[in-house]
C-alpha positions in Angstrom: 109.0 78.9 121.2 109.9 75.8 118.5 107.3 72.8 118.6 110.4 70.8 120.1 110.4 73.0 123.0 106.7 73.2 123.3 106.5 69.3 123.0 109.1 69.0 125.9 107.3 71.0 128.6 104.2 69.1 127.8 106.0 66.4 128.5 106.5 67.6 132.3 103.8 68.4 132.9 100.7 66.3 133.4 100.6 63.4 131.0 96.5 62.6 131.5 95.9 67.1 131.3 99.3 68.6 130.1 98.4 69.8 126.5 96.6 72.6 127.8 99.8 73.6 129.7 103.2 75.7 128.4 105.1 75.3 131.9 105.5 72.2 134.2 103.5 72.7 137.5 105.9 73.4 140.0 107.2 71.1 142.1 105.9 71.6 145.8 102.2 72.5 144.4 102.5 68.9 142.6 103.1 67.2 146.5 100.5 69.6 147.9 98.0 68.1 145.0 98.7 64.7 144.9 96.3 62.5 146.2 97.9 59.4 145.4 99.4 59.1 149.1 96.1 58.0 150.4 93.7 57.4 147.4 95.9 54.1 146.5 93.9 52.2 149.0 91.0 52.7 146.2 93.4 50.6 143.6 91.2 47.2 143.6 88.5 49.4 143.1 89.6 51.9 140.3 90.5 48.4 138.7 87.3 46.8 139.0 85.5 49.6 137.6 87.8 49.8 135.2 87.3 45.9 133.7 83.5 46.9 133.8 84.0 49.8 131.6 86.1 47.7 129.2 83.7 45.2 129.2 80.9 47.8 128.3 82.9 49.6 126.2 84.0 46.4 123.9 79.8 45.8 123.9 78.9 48.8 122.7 81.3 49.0 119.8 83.9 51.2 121.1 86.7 48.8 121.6 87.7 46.2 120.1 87.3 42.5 121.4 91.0 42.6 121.4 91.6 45.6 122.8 89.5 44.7 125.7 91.4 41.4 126.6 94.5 44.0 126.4 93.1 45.9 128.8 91.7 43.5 130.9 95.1 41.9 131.2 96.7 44.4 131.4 94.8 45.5 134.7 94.7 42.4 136.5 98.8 41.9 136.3 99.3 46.0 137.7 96.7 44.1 140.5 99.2 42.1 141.0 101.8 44.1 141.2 100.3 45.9 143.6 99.5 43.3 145.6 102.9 41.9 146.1 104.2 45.6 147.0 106.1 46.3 143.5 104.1 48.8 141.8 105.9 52.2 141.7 103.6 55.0 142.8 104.3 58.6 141.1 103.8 61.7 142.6 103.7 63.6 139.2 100.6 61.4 138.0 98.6 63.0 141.1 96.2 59.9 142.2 95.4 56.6 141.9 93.7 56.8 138.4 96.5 58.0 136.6 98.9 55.9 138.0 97.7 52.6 137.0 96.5 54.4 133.3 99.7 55.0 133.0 101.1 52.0 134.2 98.3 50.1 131.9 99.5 52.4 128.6 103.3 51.3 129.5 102.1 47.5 129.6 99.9 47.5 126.7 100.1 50.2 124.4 97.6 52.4 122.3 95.0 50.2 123.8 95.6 51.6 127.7 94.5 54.9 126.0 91.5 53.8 125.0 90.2 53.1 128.2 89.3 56.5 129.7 86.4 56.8 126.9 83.3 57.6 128.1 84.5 58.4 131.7 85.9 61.5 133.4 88.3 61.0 137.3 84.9 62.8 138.7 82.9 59.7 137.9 85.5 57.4 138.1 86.6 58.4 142.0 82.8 58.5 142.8 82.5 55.2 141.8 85.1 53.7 143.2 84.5 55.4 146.8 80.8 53.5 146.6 82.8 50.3 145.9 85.3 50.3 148.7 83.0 52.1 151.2 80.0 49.2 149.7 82.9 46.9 150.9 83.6 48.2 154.0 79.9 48.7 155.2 80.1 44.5 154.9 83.2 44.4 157.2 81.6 46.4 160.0 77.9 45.0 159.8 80.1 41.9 160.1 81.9 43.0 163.5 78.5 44.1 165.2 76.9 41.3 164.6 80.4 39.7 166.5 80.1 42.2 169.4 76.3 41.2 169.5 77.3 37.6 169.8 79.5 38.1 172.5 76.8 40.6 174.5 74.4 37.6 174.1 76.7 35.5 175.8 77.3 37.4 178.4 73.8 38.2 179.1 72.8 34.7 178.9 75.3 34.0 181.7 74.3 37.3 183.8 71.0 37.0 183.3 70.2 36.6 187.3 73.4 38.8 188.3 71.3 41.6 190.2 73.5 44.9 189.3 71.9 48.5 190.5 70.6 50.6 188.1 71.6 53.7 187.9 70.4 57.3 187.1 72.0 60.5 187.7 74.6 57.8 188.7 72.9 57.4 191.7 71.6 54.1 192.8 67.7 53.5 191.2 66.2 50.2 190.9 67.6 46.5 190.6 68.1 45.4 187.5 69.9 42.4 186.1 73.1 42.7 184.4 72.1 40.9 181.3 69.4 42.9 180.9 72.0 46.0 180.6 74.2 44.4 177.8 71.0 43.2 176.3 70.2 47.5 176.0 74.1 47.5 174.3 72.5 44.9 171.8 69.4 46.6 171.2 71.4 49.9 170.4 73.9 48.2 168.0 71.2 46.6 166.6 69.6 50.0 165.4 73.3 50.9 164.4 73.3 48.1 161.9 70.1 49.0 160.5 71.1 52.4 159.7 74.4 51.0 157.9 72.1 48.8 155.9 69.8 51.7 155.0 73.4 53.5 154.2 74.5 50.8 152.1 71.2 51.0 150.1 71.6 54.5 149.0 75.4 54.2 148.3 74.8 51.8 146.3 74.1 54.0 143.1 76.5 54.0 140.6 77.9 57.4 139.5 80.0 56.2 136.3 78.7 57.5 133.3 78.3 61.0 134.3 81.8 61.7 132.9 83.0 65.2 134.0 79.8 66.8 134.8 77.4 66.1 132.2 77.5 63.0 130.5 79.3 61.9 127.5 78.1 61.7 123.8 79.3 58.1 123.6 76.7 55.5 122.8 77.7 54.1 126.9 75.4 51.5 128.4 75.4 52.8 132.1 72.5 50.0 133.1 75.6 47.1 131.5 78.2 48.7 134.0 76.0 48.5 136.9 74.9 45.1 136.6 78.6 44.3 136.4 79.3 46.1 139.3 76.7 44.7 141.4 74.5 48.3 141.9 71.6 48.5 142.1 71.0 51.6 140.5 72.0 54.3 138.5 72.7 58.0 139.8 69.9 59.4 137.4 71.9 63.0 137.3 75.2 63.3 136.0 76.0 66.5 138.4 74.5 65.2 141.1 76.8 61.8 140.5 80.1 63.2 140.1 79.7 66.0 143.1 78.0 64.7 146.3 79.4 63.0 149.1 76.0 62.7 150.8 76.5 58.9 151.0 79.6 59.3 152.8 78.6 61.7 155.3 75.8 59.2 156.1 78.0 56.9 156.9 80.2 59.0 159.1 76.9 59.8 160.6 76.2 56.7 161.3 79.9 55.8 162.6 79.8 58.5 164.7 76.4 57.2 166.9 78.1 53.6 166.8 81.3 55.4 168.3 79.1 57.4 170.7 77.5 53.6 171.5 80.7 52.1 172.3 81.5 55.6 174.2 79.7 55.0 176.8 79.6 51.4 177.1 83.8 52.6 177.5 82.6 54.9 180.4 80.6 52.4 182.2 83.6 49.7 181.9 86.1 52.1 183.0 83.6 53.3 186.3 82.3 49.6 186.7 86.6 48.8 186.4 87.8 50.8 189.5 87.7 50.2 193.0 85.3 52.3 193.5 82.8 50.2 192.4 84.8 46.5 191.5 81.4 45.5 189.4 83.9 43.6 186.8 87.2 42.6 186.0 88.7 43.1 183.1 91.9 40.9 181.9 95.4 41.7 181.7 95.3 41.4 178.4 93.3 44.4 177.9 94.6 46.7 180.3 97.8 48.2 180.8 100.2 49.4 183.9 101.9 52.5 185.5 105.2 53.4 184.8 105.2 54.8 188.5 102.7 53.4 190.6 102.8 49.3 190.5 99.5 48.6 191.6 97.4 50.6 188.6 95.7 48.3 186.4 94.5 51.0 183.7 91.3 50.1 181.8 93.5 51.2 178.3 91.1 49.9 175.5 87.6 51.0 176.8 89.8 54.6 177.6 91.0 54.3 173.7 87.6 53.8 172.3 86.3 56.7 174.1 89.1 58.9 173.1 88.8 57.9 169.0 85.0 58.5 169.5 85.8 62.7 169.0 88.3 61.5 166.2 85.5 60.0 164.4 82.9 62.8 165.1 86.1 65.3 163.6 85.5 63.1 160.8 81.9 63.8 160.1 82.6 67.6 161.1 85.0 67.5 158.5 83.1 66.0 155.5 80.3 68.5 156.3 82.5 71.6 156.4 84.1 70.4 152.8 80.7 70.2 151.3 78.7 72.9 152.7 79.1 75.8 150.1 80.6 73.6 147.4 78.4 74.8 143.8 77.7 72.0 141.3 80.0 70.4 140.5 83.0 68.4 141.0 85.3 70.7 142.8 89.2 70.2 143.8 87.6 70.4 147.2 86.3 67.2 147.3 90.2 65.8 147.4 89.6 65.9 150.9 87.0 63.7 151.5 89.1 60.5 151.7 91.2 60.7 154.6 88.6 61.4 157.1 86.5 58.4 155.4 89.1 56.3 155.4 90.5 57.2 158.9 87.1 56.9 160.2 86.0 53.4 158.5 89.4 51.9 160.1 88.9 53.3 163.6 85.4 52.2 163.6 86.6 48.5 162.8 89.2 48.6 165.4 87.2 49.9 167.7 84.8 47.1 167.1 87.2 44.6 166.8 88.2 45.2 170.0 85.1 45.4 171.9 84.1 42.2 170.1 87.5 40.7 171.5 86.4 42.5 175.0 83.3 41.2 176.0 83.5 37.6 176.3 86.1 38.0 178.8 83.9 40.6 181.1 84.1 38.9 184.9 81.2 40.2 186.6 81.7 40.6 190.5 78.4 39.4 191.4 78.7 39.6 195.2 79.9 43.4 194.9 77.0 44.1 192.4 74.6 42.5 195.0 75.8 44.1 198.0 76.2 47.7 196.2 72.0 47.2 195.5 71.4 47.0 198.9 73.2 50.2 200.0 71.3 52.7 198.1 67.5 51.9 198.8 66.7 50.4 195.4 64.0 48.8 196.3 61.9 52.2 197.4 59.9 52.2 194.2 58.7 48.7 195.2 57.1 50.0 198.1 55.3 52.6 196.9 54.0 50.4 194.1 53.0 48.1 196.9 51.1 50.9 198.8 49.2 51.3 195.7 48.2 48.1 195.4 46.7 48.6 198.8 44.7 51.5 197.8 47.3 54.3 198.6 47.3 56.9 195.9 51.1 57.3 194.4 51.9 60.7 195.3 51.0 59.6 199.0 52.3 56.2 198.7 55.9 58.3 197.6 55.5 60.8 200.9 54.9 57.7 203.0 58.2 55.9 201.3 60.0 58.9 201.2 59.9 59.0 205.0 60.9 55.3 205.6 64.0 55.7 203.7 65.1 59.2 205.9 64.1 56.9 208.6 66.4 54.1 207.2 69.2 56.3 206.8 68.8 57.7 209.9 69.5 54.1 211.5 71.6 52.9 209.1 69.5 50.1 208.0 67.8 49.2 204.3 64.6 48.9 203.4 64.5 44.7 204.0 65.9 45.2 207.2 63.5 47.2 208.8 61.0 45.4 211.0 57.7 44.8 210.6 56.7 47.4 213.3 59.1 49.9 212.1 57.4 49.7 208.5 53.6 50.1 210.3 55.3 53.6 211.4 54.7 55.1 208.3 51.4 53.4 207.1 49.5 50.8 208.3 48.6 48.8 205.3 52.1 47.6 205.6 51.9 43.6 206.3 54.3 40.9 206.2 54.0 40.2 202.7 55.6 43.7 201.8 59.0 41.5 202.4 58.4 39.5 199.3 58.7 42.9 197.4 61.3 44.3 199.4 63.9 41.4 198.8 66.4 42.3 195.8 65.3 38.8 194.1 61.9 40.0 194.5 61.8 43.6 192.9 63.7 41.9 190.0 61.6 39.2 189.4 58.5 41.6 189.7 59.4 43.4 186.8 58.5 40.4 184.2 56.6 42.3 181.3 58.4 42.6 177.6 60.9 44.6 177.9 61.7 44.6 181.9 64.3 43.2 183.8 63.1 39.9 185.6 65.5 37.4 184.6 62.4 35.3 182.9 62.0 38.4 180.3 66.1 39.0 179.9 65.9 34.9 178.5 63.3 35.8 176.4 65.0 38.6 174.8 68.2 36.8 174.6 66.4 33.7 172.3 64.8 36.4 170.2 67.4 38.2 169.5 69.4 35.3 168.6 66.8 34.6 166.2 67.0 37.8 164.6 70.7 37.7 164.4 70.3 34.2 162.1 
């Protein structure tokens, strides 16, 4: 084989790997490779770890102050370009990285060659995942604290709705429906707090690693991460360019904010139908039958349930991909985008959504009150009551027990039983046990931190305003 013809299948094949090559790689296996479908939502990231390099690079004596400017320029014009939808995207140059190098080598020259010194694709895609996941971490903290908002609001206006509580979905105790989107808040409060404590350990900045074990270039990798706004460095170059643990934490975390807004979906959709008719949702947010012309289908709480398994796929996904993986990078880890990516814009839809949702919850009051009052709520009450007068629990519940069979047997609730009819069961009964037995008055019992008396709901709601400034 002649040099010429040597030269010219190097040219096919690979420009950023191809010397090592005698054939092109074939056509299909370069599609079934390519990354650069998907990884081009990375771009403003590869970029901006890219002017950091420069900048570090220029510092340390490896490229000129020319040269860097070049670069520099260079890099912010092919942002551009992309930006305003006319960069051309090659499948042959496999991912993101290559394609603006290249790109950056057309523009400027010998200069655009320079700029992978120091740096390997392993460190460079780690990097820029902790940039644009760093990013998107900001977005959704930014949409909880929205939804929270608009929970708030709602609570503050339902804070004396009286709404059943359930368990087992059966009937329990009264409770105020503020005081169950104030539990919503609490739980998306913990979600933000683990996204934070995510955020914290993504932020670790992988460049400098190179390919696996550092480079022999006199790099300043503490002069890259203060440009890049980490906060520190990952301390081992294997470690750095291989693991995705920071991603599947995230996913982790998605995946219990998903399984949050799961079953606040499940209670809408229940609360919804009219079967119960505890709130109306709006038009807006619901959709019709192609068939029937009376449905009014609860779509978006249904959606939002449905994308919650799409989400945990996600994290089931990332795990599988890195559970036998040896140090280090592997081709493997290819696949971790798509489900991160797929995952961080459900997530934000889901919570745009339910942040667009909430404020326009009607609660049907009268329907909550009147659905209390059919399922003995108040029961517990009475036995507490008994206690007070000296009945121990266990036979304070026997004795309550049997006025409830009692009620259903007639058809009445625990309030509308007489005086005499109460004194059946136990004596100690007097007329104040009505004061307890009211649905006003079980809720308003309950006014410790943390309970459900409207007094304590207000209290919860100004704290937790508080913490949300």
């Amino acid at each position: 084989m002649t040099n010429n013809t040597q030269n010219s299948n190097q040219t096919q094949a690979n420009q950023s790997w191809g010397g090592r090559f005698s054939e092109p790689t074939d056509e299909f296996v370069k599609i079934f490779g390519a990354s650069v479908f998907f990884d081009k939502i990375l771009a403003p990231y590869d970029i901006q770890g890219s002017i950091a390099h420069a900048t570090m690079l220029q510092e340390v004596g490896l490229l000129t102050e020319d040269e860097k400017n070049q670069i520099i320029k260079g890099l912010e014009q092919i942002l551009a370009e992309i930006n305003a939808d006319e960069f051309e995207w090659s499948v042959a140059l496999e991912d993101v990285h290559m394609n603006i190098e290249s790109r950056l080598t057309k523009l400027i020259g010998n200069a655009g060659k320079k700029l992978h010194t120091g740096r390997s694709r392993n460190d460079q895609v780690a990097t820029d995942i902790r940039l644009y996941l760093r990013d998107q971490v900001d977005d959704i903290l930014a949409e909880i604290n929205r939804l929270q908002i608009a929970l708030l609001d709602l609570a503050e206006q339902e804070a004396s709705t009286i709404l059943p509580g359930f368990t087992h979905l059966q009937a329990a105790q009264p409770i105020s429906f503020g005081h169950h989107m104030m539990a919503y808040f609490e739980m998306l409060s913990r979600d933000a707090e683990r996204l934070v404590d995510t955020r914290k350990r993504m932020n670790s900045m992988p460049l400098g690693s190179a390919a696996l074990a550092g480079t022999t270039y006199p790099i300043n990798r503490e002069r890259t991460a203060q440009l890049l706004g980490f906060e520190r460095i990952c301390l081992n170059s294997l470690d750095g360019v291989s693991d995705r643990d920071f991603a599947i934490e995230f996913l982790s975390a998605a995946s219990i904010i998903m399984m949050h807004l799961s079953r606040f979906s499940e209670e809408l959709i229940l609360w919804s139908s009219a079967q119960f008719h505890f709130i109306e949702l709006p038009d807006s947010f619901c959709t019709g039958s192609s068939i029937m012309p009376q449905k009014k289908n609860p779509d978006v709480p249904e959606l939002v349930r449905g994308k919650t398994g799409r989400v945990y796929g996600n994290l089931t996904s990332m795990l599988t991909i890195m559970k036998s993986q040896p140090l280090a990078y592997n081709k493997d880890n290819q696949e971790d985008k798509e489900p991160l990516f797929d995952t961080v814009d459900t997530l934000k839809a889901c919570l745009r959504v339910f942040a667009d949702m909430v404020p326009t919850i009607e609660a049907q009051r009268d329907t909550m009150y009147n659905s209390c009052k059919k399922g003995y709520t108040t029961a517990t009450d009475l036995a507490d009551y008994l206690v007070n007068k000296g009945l121990a629990f266990r036979d304070a519940h026997e004795v309550v027990g049997k006025s409830v069979s009692y009620g259903i047997e007639h058809q009445k609730d625990l309030a509308e039983l007489s005086l005499e009819e109460l004194q059946l069961f136990d004596d100690r009964i007097e007329n104040d046990v009505f004061d307890i037995l009211s649905l006003e008055g079980s809720l308003c019992a309950r006014d410790h931190l943390g309970a459900t008396s409207p007094n304590q709901v207000k209290k919860a709601i100004k704290a937790a305003r508080k913490k949300l400034i």
